[in-house]
MDTraj code that builds the backbone (N, CA, C; nanometers):
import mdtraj as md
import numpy as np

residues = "UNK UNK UNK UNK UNK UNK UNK UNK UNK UNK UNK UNK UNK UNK UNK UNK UNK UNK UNK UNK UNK UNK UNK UNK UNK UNK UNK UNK UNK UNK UNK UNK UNK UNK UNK UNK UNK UNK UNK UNK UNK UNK UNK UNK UNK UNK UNK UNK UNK UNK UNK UNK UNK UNK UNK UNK UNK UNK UNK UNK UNK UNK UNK UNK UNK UNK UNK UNK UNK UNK UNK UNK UNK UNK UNK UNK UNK UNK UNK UNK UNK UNK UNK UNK UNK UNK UNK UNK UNK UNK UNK UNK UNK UNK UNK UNK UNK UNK UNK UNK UNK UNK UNK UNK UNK UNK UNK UNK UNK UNK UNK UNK UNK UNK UNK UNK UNK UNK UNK UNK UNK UNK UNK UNK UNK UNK UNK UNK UNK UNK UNK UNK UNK UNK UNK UNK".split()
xyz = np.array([
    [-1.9478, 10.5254, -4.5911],
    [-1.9927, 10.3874, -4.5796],
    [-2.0535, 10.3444, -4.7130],
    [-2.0140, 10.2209, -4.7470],
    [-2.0611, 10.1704, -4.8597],
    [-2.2166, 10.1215, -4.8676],
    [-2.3166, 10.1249, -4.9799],
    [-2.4375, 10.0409, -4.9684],
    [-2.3875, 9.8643, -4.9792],
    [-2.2539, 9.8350, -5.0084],
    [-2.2704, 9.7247, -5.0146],
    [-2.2474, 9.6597, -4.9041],
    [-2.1868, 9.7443, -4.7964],
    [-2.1691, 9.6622, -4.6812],
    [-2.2708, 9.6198, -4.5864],
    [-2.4340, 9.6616, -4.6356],
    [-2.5291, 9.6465, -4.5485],
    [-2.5867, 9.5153, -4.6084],
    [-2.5450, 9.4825, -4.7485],
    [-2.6668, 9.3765, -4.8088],
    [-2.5109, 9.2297, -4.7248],
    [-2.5884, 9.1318, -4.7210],
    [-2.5547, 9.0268, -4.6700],
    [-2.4930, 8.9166, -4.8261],
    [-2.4187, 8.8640, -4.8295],
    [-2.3184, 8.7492, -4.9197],
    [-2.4372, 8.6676, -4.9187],
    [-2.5211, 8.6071, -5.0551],
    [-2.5666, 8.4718, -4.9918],
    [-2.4711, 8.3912, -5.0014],
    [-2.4882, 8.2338, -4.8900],
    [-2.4112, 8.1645, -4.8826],
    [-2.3726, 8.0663, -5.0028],
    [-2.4250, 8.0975, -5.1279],
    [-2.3398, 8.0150, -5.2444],
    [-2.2529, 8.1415, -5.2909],
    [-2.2449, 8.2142, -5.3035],
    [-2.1180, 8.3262, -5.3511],
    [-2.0400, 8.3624, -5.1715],
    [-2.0474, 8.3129, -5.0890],
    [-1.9374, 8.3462, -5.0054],
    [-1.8400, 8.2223, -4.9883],
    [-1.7260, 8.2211, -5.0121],
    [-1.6545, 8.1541, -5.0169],
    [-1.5930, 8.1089, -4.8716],
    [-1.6180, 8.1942, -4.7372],
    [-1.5949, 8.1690, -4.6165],
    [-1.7108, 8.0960, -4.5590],
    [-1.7966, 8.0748, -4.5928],
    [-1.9351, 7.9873, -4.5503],
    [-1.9164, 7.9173, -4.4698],
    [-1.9626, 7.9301, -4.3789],
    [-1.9341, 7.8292, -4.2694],
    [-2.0892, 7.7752, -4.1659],
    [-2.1163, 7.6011, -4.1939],
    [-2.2087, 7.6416, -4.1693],
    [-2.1986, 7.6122, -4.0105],
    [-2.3589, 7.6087, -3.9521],
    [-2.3846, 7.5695, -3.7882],
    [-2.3319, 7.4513, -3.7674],
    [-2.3101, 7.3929, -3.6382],
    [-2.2794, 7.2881, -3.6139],
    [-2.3647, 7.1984, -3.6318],
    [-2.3506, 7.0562, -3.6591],
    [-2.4567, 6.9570, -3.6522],
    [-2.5117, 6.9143, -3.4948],
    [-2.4516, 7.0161, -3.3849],
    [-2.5152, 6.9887, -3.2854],
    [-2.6772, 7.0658, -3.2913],
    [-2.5925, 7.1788, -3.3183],
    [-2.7266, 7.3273, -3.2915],
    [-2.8250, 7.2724, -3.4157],
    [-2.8154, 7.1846, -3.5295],
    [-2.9147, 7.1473, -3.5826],
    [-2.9710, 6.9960, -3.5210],
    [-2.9127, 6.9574, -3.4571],
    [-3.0067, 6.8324, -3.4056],
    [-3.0785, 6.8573, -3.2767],
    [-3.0660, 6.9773, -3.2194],
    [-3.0721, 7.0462, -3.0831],
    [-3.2514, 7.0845, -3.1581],
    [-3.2506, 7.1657, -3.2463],
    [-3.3567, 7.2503, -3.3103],
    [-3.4670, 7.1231, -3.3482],
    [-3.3438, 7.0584, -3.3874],
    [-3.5072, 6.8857, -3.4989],
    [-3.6047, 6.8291, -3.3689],
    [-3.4796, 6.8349, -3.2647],
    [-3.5151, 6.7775, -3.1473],
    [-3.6321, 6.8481, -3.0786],
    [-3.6164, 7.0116, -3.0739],
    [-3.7017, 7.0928, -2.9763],
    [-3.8432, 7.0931, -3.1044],
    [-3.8315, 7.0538, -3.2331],
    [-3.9693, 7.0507, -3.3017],
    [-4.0273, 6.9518, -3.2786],
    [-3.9240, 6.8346, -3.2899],
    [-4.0079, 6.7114, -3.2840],
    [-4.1066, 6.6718, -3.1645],
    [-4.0194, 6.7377, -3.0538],
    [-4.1295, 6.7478, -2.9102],
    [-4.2165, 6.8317, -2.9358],
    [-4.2396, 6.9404, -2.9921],
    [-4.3665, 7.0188, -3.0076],
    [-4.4460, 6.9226, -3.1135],
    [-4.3761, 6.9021, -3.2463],
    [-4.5105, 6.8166, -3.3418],
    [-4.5678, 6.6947, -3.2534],
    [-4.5091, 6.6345, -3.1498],
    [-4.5707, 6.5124, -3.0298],
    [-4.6587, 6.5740, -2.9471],
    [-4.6597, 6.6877, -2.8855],
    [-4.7296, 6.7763, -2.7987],
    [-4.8442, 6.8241, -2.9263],
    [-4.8552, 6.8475, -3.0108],
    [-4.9799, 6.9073, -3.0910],
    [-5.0210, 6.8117, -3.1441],
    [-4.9438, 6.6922, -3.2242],
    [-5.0485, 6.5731, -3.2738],
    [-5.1017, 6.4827, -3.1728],
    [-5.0689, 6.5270, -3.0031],
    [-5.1354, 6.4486, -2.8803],
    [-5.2559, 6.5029, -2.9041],
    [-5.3210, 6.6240, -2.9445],
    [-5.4587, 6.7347, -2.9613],
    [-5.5697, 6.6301, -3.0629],
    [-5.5211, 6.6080, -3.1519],
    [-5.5939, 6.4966, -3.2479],
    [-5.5942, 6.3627, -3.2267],
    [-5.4862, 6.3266, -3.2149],
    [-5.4721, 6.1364, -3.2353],
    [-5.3618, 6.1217, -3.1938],
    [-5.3041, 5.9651, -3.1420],
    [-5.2687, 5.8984, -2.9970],
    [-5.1037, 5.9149, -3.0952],
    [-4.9978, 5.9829, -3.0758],
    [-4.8589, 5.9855, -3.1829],
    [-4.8391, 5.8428, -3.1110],
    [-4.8298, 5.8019, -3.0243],
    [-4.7846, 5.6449, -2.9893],
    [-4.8333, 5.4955, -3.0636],
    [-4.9495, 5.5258, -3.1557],
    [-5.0800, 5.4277, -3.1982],
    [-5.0658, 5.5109, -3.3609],
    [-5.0722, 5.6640, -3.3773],
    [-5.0382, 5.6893, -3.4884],
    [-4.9566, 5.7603, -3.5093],
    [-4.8597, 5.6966, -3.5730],
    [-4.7005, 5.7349, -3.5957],
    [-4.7203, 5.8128, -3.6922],
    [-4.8131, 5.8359, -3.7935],
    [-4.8097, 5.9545, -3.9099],
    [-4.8348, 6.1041, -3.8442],
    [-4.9270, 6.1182, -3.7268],
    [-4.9678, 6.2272, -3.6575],
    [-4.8635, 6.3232, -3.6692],
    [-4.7662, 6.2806, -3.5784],
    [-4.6249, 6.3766, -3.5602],
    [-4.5697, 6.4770, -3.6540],
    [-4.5609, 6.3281, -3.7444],
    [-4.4863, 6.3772, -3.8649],
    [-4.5537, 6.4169, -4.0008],
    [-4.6693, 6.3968, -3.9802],
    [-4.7399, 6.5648, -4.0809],
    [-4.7824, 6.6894, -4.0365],
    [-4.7585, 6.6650, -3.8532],
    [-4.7315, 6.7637, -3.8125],
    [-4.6037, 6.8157, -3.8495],
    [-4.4922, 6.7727, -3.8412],
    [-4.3720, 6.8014, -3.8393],
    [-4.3749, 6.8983, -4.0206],
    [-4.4470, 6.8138, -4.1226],
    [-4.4360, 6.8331, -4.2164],
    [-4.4812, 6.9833, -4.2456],
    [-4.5763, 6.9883, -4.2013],
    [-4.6478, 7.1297, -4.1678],
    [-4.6210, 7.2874, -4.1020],
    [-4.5628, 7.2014, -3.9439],
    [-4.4673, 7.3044, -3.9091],
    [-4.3721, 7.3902, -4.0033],
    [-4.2883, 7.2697, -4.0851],
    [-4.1565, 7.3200, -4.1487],
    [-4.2407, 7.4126, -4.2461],
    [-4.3745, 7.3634, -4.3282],
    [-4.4008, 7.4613, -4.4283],
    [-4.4160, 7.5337, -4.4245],
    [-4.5006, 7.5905, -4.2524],
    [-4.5291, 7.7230, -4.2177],
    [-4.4424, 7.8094, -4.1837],
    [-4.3495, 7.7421, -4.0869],
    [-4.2400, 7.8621, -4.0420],
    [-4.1057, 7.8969, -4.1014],
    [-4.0840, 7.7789, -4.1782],
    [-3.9623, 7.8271, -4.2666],
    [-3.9902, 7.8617, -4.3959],
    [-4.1180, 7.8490, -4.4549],
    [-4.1805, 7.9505, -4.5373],
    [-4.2230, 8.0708, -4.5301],
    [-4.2602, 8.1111, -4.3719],
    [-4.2829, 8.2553, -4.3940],
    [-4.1974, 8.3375, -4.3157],
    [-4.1182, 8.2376, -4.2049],
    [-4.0069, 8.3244, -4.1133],
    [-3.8899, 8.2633, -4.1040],
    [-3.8413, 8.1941, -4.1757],
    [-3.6960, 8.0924, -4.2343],
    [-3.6287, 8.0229, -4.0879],
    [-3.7382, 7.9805, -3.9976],
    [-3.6943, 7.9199, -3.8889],
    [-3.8012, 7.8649, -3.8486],
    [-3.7780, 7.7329, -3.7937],
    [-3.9140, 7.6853, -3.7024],
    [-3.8816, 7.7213, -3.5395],
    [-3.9367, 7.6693, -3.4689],
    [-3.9179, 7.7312, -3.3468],
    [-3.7797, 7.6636, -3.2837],
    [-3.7906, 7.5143, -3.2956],
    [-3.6286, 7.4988, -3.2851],
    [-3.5325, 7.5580, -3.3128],
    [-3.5035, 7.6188, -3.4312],
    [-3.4186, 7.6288, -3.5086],
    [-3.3972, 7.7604, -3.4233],
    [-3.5246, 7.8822, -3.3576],
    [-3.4908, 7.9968, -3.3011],
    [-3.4657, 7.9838, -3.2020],
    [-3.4427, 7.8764, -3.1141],
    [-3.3770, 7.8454, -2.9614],
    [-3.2642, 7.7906, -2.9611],
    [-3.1971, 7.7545, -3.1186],
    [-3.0518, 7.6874, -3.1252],
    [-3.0115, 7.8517, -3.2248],
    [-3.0698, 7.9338, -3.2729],
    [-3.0380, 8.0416, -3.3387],
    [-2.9712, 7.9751, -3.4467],
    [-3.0734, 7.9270, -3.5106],
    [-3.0292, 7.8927, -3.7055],
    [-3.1420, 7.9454, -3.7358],
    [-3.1284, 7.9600, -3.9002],
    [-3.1980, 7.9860, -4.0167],
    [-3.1901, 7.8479, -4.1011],
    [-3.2896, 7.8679, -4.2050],
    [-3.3084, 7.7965, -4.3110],
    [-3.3399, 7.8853, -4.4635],
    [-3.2752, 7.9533, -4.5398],
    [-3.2394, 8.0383, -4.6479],
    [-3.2118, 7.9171, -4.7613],
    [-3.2547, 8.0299, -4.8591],
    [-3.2061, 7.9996, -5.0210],
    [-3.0889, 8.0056, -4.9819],
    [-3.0309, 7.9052, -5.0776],
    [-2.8701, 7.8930, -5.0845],
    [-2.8499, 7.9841, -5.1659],
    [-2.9147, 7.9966, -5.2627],
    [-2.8242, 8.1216, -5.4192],
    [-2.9016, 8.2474, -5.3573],
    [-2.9736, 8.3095, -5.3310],
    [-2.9889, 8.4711, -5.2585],
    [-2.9588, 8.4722, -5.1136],
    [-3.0005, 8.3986, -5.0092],
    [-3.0206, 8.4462, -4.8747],
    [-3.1619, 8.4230, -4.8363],
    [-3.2280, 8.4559, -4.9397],
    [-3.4054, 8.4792, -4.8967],
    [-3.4608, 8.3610, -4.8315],
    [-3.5635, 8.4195, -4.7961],
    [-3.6820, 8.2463, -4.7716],
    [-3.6931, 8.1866, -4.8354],
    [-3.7238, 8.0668, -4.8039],
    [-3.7426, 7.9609, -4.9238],
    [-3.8989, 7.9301, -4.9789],
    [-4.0224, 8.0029, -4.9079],
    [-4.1471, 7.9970, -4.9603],
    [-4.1619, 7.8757, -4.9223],
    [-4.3185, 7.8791, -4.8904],
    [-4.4050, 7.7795, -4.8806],
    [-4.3750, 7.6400, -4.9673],
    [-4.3935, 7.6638, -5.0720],
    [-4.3746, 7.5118, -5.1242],
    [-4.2721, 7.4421, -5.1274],
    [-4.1280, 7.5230, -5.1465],
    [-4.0159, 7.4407, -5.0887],
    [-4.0086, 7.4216, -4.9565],
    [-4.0670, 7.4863, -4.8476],
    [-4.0368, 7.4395, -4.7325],
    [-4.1200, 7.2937, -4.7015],
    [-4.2399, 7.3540, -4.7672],
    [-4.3279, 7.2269, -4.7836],
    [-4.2752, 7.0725, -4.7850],
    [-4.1991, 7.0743, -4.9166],
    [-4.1281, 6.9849, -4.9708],
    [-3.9945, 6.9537, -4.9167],
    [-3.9459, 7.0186, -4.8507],
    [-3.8143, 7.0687, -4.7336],
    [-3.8707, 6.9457, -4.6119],
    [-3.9394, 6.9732, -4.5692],
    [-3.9946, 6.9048, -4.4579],
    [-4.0322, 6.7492, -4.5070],
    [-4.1006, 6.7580, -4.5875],
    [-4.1619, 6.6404, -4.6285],
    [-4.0510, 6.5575, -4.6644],
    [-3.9242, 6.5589, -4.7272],
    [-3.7763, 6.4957, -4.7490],
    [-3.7130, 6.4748, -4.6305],
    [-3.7575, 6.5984, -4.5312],
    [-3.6959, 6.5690, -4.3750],
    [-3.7445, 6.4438, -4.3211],
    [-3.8336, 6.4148, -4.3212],
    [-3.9749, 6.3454, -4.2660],
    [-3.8824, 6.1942, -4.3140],
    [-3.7937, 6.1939, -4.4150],
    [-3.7538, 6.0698, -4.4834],
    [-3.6602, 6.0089, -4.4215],
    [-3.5836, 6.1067, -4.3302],
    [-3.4620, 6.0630, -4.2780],
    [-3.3508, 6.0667, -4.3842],
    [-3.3345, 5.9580, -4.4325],
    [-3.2110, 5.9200, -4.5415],
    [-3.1648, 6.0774, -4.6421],
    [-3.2418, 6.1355, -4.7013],
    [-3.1805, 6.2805, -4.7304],
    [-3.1254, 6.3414, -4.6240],
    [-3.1508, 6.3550, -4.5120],
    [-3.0950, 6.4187, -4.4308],
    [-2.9078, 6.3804, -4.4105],
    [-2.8968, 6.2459, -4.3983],
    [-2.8131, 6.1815, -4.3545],
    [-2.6689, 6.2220, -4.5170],
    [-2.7352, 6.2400, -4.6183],
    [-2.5978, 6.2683, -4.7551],
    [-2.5996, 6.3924, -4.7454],
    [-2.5005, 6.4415, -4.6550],
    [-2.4631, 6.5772, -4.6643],
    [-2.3420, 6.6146, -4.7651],
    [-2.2994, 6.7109, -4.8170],
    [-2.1830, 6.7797, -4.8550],
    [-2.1043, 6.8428, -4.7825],
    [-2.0224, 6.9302, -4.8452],
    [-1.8984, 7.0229, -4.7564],
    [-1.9563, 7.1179, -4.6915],
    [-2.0994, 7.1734, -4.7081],
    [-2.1564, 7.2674, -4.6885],
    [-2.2315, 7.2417, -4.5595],
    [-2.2355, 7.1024, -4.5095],
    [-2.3771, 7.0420, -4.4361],
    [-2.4629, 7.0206, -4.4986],
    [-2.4893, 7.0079, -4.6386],
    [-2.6456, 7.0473, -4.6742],
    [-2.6706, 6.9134, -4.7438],
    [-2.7979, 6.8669, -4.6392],
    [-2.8546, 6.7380, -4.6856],
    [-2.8856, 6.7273, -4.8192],
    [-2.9731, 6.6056, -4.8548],
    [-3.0160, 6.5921, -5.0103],
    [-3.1437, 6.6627, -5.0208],
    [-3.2037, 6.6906, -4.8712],
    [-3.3306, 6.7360, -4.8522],
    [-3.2920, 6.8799, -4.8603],
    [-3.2250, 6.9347, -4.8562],
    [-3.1555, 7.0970, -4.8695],
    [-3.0976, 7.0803, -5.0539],
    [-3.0169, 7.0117, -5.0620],
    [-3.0057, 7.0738, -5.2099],
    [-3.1041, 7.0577, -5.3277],
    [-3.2050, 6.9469, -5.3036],
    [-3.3156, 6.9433, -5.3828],
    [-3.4092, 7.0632, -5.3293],
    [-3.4340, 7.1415, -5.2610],
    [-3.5028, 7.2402, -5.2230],
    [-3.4303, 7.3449, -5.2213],
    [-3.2598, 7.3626, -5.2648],
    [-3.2043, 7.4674, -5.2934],
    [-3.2088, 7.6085, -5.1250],
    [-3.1577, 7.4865, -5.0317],
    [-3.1962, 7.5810, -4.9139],
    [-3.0702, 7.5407, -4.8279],
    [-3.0374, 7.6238, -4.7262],
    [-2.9367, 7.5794, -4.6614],
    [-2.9674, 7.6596, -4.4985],
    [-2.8807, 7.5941, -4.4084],
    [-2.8762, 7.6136, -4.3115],
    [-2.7870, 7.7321, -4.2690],
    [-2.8000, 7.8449, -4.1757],
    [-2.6826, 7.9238, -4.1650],
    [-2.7257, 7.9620, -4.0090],
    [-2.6228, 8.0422, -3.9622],
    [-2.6669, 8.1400, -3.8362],
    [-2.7547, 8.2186, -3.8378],
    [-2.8207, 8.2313, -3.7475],
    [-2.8823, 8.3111, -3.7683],
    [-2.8807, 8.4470, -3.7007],
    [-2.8999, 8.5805, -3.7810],
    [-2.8585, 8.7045, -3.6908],
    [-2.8851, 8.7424, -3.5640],
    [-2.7379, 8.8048, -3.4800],
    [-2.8005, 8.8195, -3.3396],
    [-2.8609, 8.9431, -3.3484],
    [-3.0176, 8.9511, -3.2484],
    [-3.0198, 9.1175, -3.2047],
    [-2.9615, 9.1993, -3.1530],
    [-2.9561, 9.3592, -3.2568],
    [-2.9194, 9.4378, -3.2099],
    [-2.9201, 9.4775, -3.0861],
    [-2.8579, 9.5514, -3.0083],
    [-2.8388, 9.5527, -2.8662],
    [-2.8531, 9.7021, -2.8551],
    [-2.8860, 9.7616, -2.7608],
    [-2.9463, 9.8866, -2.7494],
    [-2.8903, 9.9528, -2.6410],
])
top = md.Topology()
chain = top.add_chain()
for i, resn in enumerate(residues, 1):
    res = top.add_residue(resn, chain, resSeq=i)
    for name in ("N", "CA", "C"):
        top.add_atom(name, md.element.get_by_symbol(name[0]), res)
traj = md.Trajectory(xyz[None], top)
């Protein structure tokens, strides 16, 4: 067995790339956006303040796709959010900034061949499957 067959292609050097559907990613925006409404209900009224949500939302993305390359949506539709040129996480401050472009709408909406919004290629991140567990 080879060592190279264990390391993973990132998705800018695989030429078969294929990404998730745009269902399983609107499925995931969807299952956050009801949680950032359910946690900014804890502070202030999301109906009266429309920013609540969505610095929640902003926040979420920094935390969990900075330190575990998925928010919780994204792990009930089984996507990731990875560097496009390694595979890796994308760290805190791009997710930061990941989110905060999300938050804009309109990046989201200029995708490429890849799926990958304007809010993904200015943050150099992309969407992929994400691995199933091993089975025992």
């Amino acid at each position: 067995m080879t060592e190279s067959a264990a390391v993973p292609v990132p998705p800018a050097a695989d030429p078969a790339f294929t990404p998730p559907s745009l269902g399983r990613r609107f499925g995931a925006l969807v299952i956050d956006w009801v949680l950032c409404l359910l946690v900014s209900n804890l502070f202030a009224d999301p109906a009266r303040d429309g920013w609540a949500p969505v610095l929640v939302l902003i926040l979420e993305y920094g935390f969990f796709l900075g330190l575990f390359a998925q928010t919780p949506g994204m792990y009930v539709t089984r996507i990731r959010c990875v560097a496009w040129a390694d595979g890796g996480r994308i760290g805190l401050v791009r997710a930061l900034l990941r989110g905060a472009l999300l938050a804009l709408v309109v990046p989201a909406l200029i995708m490429d061949e890849h799926r990958r919004g304007l809010h993904d290629r200015l943050t150099g991140s992309v969407i992929v499957d994400a691995p199933r567990p091993a089975r025992r």
